[in-house]
MOPAC internal coordinates of N, CA, C and O (Angstrom, degrees):
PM7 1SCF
backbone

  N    0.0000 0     0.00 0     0.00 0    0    0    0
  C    1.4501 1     0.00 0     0.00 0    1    0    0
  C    1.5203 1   108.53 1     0.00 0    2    1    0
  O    1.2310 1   124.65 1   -32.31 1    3    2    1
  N    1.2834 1   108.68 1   147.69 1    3    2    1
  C    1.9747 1   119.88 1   179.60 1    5    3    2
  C    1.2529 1   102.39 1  -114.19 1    6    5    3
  O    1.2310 1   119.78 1   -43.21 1    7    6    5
  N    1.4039 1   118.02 1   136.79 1    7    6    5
  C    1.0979 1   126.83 1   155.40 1    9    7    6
  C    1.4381 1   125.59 1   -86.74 1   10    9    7
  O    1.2310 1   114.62 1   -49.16 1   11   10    9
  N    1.5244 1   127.80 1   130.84 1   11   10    9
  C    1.4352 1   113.76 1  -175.90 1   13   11   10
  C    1.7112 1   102.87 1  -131.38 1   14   13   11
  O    1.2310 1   123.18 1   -34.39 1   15   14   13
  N    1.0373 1   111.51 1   145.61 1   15   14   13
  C    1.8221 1   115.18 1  -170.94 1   17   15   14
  C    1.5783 1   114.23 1  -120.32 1   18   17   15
  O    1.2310 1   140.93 1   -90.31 1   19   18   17
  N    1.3854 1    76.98 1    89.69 1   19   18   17
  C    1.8399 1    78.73 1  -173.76 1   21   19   18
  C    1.7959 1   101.98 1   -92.90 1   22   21   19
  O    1.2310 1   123.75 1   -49.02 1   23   22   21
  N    1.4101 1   110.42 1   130.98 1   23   22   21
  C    1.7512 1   107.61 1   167.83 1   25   23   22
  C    1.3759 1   111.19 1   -79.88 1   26   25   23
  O    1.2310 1   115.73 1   -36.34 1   27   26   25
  N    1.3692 1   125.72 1   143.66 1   27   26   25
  C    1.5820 1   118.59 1   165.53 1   29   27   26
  C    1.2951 1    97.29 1  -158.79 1   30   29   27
  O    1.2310 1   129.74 1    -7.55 1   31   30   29
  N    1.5112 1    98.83 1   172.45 1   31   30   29
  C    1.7813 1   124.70 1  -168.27 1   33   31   30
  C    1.7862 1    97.23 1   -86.74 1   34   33   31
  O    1.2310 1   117.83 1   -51.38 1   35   34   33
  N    1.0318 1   121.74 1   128.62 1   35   34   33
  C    1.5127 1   105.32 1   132.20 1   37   35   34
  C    0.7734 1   151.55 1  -139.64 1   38   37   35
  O    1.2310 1   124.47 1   -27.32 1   39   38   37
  N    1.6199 1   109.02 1   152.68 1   39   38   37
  C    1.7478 1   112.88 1  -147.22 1   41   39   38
  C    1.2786 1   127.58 1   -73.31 1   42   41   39
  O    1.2310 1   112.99 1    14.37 1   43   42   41
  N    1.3590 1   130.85 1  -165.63 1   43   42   41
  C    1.4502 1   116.04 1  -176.35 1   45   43   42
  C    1.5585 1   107.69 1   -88.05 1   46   45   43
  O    1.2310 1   108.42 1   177.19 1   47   46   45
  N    1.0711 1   139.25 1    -2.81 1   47   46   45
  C    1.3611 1   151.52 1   153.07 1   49   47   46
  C    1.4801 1   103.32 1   -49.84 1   50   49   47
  O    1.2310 1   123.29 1   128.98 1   51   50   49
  N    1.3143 1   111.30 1   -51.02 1   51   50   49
  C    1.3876 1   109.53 1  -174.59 1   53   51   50
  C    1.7026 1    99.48 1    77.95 1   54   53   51
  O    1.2310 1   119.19 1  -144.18 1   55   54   53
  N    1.4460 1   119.15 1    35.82 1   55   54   53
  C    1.8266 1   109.20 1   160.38 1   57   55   54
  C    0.8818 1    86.76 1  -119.89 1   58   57   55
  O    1.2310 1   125.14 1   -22.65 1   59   58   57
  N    1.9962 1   107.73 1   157.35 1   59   58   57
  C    1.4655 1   125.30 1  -150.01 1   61   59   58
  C    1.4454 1    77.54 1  -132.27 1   62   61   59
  O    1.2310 1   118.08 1   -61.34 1   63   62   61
  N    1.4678 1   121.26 1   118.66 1   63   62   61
  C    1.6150 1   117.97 1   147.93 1   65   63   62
  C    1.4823 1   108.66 1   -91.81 1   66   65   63
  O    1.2310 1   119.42 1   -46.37 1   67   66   65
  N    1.2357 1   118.71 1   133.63 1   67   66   65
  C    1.5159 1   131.79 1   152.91 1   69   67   66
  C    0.9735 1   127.67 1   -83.60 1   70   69   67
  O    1.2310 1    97.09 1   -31.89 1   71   70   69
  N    1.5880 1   158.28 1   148.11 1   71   70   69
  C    1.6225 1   137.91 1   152.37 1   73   71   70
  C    1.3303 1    81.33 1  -134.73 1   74   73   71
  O    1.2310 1   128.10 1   -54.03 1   75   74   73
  N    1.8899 1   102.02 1   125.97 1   75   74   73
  C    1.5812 1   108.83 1   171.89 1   77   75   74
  C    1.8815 1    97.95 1  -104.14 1   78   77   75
  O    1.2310 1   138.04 1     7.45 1   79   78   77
  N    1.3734 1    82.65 1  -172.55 1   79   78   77
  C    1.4445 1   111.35 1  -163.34 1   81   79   78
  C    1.4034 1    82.49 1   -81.10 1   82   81   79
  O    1.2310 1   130.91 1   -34.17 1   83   82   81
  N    1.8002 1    96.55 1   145.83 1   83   82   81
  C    1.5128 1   121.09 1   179.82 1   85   83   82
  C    1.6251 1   114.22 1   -50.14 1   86   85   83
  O    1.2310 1   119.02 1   142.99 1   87   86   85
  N    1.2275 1   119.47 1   -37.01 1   87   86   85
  C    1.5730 1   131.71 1  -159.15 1   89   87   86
  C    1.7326 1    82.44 1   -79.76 1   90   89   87
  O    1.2310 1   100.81 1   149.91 1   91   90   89
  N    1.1897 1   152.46 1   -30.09 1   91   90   89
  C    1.2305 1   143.28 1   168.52 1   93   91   90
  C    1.6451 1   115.16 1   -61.62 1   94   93   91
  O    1.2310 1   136.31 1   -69.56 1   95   94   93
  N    2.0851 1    86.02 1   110.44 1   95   94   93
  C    1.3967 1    84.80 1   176.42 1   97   95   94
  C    1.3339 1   111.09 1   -84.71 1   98   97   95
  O    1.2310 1   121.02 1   -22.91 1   99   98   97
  N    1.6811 1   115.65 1   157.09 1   99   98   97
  C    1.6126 1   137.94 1   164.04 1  101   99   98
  C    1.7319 1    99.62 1   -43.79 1  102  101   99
  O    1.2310 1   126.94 1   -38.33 1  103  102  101
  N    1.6436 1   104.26 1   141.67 1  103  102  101
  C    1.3306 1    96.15 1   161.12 1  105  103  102
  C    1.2643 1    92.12 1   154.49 1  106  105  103
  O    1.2310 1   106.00 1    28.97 1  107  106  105
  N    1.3605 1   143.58 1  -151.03 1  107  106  105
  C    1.7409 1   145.88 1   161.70 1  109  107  106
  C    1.4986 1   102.72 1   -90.71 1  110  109  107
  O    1.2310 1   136.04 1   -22.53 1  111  110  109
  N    1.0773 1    86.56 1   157.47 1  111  110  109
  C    1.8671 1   109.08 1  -170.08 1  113  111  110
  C    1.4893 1   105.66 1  -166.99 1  114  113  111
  O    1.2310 1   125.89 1   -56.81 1  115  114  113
  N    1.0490 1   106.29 1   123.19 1  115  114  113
  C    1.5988 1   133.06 1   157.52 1  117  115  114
  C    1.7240 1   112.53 1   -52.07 1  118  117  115
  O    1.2310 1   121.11 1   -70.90 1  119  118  117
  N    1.2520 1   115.47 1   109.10 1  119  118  117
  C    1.2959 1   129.54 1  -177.64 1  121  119  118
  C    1.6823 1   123.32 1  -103.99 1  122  121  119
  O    1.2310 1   118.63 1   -91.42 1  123  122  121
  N    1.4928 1   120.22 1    88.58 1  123  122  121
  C    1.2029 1   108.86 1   175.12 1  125  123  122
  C    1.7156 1   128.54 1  -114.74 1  126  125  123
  O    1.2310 1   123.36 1   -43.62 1  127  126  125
  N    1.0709 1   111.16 1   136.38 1  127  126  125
  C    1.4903 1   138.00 1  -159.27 1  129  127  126
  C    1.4436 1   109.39 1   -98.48 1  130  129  127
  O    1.2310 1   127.96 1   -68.82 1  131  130  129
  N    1.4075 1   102.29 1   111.18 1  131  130  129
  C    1.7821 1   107.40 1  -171.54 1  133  131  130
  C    1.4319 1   106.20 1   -93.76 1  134  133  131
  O    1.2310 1    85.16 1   -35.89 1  135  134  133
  N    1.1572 1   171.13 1   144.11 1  135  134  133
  C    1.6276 1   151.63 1  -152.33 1  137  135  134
  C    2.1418 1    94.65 1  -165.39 1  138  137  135
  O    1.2310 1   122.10 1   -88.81 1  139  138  137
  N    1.2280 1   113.58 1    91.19 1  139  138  137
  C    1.1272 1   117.79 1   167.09 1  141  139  138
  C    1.1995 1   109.76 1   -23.33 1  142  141  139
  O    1.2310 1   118.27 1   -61.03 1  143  142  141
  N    2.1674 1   120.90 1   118.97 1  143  142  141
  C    1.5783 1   101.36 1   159.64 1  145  143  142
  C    1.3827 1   157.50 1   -87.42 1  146  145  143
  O    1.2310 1   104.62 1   -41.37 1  147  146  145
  N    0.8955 1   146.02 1   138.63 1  147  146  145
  C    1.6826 1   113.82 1  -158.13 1  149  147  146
  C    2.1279 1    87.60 1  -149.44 1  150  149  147
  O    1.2310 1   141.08 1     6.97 1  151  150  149
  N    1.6995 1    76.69 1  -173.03 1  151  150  149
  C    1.3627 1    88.95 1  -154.49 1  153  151  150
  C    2.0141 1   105.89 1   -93.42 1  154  153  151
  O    1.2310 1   109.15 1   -52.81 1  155  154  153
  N    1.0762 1   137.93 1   127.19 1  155  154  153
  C    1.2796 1   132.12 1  -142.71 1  157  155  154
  C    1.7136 1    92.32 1   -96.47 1  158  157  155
  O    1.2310 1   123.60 1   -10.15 1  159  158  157
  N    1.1698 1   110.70 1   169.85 1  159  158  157
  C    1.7319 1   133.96 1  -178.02 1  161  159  158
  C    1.3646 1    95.63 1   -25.55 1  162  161  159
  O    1.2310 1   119.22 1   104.00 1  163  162  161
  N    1.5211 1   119.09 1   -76.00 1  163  162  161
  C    1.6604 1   142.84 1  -179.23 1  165  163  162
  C    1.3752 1    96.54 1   -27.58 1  166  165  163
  O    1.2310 1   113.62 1   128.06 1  167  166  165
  N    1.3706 1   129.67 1   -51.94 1  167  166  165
  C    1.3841 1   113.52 1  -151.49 1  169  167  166
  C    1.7676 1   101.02 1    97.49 1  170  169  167
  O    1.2310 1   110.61 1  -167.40 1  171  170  169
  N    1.2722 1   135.26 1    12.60 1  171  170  169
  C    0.9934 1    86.94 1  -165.32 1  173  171  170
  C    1.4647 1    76.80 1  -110.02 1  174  173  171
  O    1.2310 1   111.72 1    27.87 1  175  174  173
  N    1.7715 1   133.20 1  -152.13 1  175  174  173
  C    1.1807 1   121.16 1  -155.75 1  177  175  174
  C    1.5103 1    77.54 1  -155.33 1  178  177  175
  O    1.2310 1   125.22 1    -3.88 1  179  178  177
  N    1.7042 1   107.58 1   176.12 1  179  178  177
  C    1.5442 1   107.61 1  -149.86 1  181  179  178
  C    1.8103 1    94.47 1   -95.96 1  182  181  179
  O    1.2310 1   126.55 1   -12.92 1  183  182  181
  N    1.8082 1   105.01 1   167.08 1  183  182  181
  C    1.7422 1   112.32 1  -169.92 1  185  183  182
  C    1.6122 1    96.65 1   -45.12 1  186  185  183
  O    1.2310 1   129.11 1   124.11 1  187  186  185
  N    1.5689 1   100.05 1   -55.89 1  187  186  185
  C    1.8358 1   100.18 1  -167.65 1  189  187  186
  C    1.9565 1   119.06 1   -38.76 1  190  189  187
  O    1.2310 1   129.20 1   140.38 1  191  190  189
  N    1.3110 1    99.87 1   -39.62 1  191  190  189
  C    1.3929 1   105.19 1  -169.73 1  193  191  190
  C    1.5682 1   113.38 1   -76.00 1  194  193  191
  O    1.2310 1   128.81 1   139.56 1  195  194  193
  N    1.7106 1   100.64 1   -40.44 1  195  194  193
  C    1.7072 1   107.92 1   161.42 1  197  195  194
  C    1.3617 1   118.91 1   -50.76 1  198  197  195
  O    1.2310 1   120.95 1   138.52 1  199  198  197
  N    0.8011 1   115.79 1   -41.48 1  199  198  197
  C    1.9020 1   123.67 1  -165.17 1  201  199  198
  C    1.7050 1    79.30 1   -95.35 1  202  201  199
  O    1.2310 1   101.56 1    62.70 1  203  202  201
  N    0.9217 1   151.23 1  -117.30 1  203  202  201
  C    1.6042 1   137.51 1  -173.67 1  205  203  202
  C    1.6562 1   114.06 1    16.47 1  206  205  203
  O    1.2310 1   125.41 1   122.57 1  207  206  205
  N    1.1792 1   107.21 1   -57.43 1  207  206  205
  C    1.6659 1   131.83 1  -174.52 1  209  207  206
  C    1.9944 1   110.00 1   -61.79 1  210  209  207
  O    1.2310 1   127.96 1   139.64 1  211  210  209
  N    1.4499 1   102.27 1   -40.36 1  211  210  209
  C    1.1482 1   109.94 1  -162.14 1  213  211  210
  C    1.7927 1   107.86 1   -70.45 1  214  213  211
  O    1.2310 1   119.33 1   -43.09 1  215  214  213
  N    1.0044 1   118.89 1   136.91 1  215  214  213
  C    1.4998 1   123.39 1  -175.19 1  217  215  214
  C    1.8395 1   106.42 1  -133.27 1  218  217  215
  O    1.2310 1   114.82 1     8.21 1  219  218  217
  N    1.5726 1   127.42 1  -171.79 1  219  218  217
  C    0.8042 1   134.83 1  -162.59 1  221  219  218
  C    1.4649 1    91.44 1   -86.72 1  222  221  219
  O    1.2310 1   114.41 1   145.04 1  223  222  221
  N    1.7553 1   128.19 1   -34.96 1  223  222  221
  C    1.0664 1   134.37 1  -166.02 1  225  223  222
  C    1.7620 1   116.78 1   -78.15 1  226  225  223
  O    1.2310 1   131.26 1   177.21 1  227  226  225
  N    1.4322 1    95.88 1    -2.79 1  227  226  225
  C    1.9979 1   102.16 1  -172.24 1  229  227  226
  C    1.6747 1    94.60 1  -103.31 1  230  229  227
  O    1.2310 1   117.26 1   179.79 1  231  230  229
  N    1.4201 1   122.82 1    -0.21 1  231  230  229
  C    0.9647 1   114.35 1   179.28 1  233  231  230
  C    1.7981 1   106.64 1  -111.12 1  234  233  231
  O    1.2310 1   117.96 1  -139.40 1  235  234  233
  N    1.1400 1   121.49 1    40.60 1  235  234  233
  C    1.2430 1   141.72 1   173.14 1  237  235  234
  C    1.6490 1   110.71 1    79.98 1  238  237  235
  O    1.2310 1   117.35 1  -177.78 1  239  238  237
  N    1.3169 1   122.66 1     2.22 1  239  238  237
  C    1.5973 1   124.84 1   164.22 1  241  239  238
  C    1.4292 1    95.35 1   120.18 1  242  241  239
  O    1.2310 1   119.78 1   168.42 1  243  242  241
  N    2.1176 1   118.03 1   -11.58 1  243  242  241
  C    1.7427 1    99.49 1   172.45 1  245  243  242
  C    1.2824 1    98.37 1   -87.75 1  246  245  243
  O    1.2310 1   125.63 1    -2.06 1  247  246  245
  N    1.7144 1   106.78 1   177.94 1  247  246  245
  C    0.8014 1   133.23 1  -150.66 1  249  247  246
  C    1.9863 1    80.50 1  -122.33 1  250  249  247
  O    1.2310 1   127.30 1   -12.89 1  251  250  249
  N    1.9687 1   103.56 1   167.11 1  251  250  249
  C    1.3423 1   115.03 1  -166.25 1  253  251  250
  C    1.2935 1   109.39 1   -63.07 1  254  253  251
  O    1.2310 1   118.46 1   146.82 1  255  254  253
  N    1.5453 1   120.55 1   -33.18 1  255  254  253
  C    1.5569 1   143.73 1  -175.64 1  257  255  254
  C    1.8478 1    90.11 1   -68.91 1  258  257  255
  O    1.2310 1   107.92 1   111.77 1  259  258  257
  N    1.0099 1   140.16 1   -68.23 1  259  258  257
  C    1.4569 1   125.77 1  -159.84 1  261  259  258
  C    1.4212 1    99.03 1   -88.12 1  262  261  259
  O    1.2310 1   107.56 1  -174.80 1  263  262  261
  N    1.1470 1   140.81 1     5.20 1  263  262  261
  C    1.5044 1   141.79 1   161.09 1  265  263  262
  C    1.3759 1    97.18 1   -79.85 1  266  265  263
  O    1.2310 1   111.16 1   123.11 1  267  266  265
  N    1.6620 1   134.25 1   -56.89 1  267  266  265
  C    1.1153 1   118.07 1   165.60 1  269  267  266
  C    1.2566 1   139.49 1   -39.38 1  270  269  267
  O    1.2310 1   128.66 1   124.78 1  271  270  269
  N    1.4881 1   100.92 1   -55.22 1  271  270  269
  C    1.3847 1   118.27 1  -164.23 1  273  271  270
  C    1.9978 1   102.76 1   -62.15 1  274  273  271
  O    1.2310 1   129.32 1   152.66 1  275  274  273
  N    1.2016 1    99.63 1   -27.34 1  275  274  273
  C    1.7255 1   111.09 1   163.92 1  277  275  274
  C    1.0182 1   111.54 1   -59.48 1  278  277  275
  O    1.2310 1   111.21 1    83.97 1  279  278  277
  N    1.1465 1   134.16 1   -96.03 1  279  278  277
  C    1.2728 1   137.99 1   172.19 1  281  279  278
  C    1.8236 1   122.85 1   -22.45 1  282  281  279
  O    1.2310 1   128.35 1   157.14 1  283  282  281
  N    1.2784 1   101.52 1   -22.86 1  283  282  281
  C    1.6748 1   102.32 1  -177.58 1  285  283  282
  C    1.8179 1    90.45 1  -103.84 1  286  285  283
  O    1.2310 1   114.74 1   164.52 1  287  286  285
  N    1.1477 1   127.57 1   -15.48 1  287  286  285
  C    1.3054 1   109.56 1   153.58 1  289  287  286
  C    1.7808 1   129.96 1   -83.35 1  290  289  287
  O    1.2310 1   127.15 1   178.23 1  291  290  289
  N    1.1203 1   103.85 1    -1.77 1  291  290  289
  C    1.3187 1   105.65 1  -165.40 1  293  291  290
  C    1.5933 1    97.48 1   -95.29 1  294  293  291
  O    1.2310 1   123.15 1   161.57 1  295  294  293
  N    1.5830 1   111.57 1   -18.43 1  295  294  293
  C    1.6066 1   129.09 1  -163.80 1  297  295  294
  C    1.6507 1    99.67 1   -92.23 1  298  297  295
  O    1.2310 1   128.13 1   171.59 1  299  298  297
  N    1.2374 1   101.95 1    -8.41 1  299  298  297
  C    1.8274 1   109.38 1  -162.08 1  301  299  298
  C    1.9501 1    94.18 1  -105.51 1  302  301  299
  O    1.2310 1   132.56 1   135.64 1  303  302  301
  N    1.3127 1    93.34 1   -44.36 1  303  302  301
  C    1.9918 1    91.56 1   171.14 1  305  303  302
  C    0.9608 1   124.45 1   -68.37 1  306  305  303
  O    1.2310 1   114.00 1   167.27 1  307  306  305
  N    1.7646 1   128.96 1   -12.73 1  307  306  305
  C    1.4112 1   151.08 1   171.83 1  309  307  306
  C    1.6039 1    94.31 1   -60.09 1  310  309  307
  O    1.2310 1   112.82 1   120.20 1  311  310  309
  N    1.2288 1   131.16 1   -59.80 1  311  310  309
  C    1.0616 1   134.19 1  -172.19 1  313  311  310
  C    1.6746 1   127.36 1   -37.10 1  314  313  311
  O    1.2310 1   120.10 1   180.00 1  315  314  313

């Protein structure tokens, strides 16, 4: 497989024309789309960067073990 790096605009249509290089034969091809990330109208910023962001400390200072251990008590008073 070849990799080829074409830069382009896209428009507000959002259709992507390509024209590759002649030595590219016709046939199926795997198409991947790199899309700069940024931060949208909202302010808010994309899942990857949230989940990046998230630490032991955004979950109120416990840790995954006493978030469990909550939850498996809260499942035990159900009883």
């Amino acid at each position: 497989m070849k990799a080829i790096r074409v830069m382009a605009e896209i428009p507000e249509d959002r259709v992507l024309t390509v024209r590759l290089p002649e030595d590219v034969d016709p046939g199926s091809a795997e198409v991947l789309v790199l899309v700069s990330e940024r931060v949208d109208e909202s302010g808010a910023h994309t899942l990857e960067e949230l989940l990046r962001s998230l630490d032991a400390g955004a979950c109120g200072g416990r840790t995954r073990e006493e978030i469990d251990e909550q939850i498996e008590a809260e499942r035990r008073a159900w009883e």
